[in-house]
C-alpha positions as CSV (number, residue, x, y, z in Angstrom):
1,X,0.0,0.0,0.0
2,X,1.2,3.4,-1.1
3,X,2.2,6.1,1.9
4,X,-0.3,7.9,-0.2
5,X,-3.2,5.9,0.4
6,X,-1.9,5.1,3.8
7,X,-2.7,8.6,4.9
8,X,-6.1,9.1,3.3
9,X,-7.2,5.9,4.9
10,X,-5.6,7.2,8.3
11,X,-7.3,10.4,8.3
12,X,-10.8,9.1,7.4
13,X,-10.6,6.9,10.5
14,X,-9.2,9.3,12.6
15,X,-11.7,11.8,11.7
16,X,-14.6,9.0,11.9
17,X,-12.7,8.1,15.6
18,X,-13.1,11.9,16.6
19,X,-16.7,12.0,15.5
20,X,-18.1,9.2,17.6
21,X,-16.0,9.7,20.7
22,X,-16.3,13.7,20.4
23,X,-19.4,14.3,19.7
24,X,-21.8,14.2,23.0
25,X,-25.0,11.9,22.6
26,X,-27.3,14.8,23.4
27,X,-25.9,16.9,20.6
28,X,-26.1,13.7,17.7
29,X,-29.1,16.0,15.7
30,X,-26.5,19.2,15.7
31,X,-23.7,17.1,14.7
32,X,-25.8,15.4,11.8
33,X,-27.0,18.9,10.2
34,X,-23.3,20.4,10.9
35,X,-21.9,17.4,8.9
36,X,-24.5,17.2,5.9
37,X,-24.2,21.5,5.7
38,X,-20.7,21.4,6.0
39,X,-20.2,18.1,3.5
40,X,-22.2,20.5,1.0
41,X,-20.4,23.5,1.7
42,X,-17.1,22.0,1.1
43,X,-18.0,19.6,-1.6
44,X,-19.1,22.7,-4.2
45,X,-16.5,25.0,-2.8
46,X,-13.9,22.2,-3.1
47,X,-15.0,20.9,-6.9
48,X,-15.0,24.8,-8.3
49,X,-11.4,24.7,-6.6
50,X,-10.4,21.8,-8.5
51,X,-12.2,22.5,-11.6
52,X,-10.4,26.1,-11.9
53,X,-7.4,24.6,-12.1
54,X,-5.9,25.4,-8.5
55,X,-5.3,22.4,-6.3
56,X,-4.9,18.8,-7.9
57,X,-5.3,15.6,-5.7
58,X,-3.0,13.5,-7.7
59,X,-4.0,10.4,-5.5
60,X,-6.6,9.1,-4.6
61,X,-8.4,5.9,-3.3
62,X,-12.2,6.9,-3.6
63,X,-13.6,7.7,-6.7
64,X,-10.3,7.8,-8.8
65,X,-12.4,8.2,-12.4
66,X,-15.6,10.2,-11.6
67,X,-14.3,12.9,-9.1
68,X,-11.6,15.2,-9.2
69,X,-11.7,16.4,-5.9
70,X,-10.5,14.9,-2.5
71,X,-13.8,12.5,-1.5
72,X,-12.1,12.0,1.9
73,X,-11.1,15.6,3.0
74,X,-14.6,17.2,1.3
75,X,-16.9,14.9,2.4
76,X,-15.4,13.3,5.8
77,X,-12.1,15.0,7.3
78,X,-13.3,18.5,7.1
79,X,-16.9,18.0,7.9
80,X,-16.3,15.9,11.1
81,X,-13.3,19.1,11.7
82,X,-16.2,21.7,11.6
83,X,-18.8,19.2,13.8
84,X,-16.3,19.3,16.5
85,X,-15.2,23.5,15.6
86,X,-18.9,24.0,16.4
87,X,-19.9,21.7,19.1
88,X,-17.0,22.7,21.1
89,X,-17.2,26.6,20.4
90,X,-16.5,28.5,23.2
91,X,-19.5,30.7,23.1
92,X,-19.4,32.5,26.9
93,X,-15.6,33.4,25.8
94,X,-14.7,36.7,25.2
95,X,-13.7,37.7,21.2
96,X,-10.3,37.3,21.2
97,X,-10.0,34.2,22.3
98,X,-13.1,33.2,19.5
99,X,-10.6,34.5,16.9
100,X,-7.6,32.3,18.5
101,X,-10.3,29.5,18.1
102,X,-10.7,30.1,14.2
103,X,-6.6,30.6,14.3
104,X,-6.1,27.1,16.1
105,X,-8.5,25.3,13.8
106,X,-7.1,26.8,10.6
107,X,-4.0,26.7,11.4
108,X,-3.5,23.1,12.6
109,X,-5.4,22.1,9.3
110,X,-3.3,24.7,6.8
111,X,0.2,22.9,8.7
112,X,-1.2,19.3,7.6
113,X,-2.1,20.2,4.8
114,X,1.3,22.0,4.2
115,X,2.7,18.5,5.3
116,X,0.9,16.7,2.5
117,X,1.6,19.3,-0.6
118,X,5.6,19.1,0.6
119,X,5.8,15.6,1.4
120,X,3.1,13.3,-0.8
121,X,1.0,13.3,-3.9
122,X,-1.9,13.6,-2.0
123,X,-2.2,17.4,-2.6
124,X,-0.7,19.6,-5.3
125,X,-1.2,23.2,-5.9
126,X,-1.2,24.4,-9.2
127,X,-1.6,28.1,-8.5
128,X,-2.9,27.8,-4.9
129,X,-0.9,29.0,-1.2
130,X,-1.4,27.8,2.0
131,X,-3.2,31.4,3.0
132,X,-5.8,30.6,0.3
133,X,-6.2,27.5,2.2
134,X,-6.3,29.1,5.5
135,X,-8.3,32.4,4.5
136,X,-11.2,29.6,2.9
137,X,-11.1,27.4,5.7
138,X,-12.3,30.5,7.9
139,X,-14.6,31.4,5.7
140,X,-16.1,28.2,5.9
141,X,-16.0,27.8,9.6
142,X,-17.7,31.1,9.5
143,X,-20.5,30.4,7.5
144,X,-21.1,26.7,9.1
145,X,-21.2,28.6,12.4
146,X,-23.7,31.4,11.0
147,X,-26.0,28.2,9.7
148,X,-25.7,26.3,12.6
149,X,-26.8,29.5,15.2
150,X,-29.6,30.0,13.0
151,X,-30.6,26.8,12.6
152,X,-30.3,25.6,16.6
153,X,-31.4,29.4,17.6
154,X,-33.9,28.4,20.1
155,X,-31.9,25.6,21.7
156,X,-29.1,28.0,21.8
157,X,-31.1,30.4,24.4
């Protein structure tokens, strides 16, 4: 097995590990609507990424003929990422350390992601830079945190 495929399959059950032993039983409904928005999200953001050129996944295990983009980061890593960035937002905290919270999440995810583009095949960018990465992954934490107070408003209260 290829130290490509190695780490796709590693980070898809990591991720899955993180979901179920994460994610509290009383917050399962919030965690499903977070994943499916966030799958969603990432999946159109992610193709029109791919499809303009910028990033290339050179290898891959799912899909490998029908979808361009990265299956396991688009659909599972980052999803079950942004589950957790919500459920575990610190919401009685005080600005700055809200913004250190987008900062931690981005930035751990930017660095592996660094990893794989310097390291593997996994990820290449074509004309693409880690702040791209990390200015989009904000966004998107963002906007799944926007959807997810308005959604869950009343058992936010």
């Amino acid at each position: 097995m290829s130290k490509e495929k190695r780490i796709i399959i590693s980070s898809l059950i990591v991720s899955l590990l993180l979901l179920l032993f994460f994610t509290p039983k009383r917050k399962i409904r919030q965690a499903a609507l977070i994943l499916l928005f966030q799958q969603s999200y990432a999946w159109i953001t992610g193709l029109f990424v791919v499809e303009k050129g910028w990033i290339a996944y050179p290898k891959r295990v799912f899909f490998k003929k029908s979808y361009k983009g990265s299956f396991t980061f688009e659909h599972f890593v980052f999803p079950i990422v942004t589950v957790l960035f919500n459920l575990y937002y610190p919401i009685q905290k005080k600005s700055g350390f809200k913004a250190l919270y987008y900062l931690f999440y981005c930035s751990v995810l930017c660095t592996l992601e660094e990893i794989g583009v310097k390291y593997t095949r996994v990820i290449t960018y074509k004309k693409w830079h880690w702040y791209f990465s990390f200015i989009s992954m904000w966004i998107s934490f963002y906007v799944s945190r926007v959807f997810y107070r308005w959604f869950f408003k009343n058992e936010l209260l």
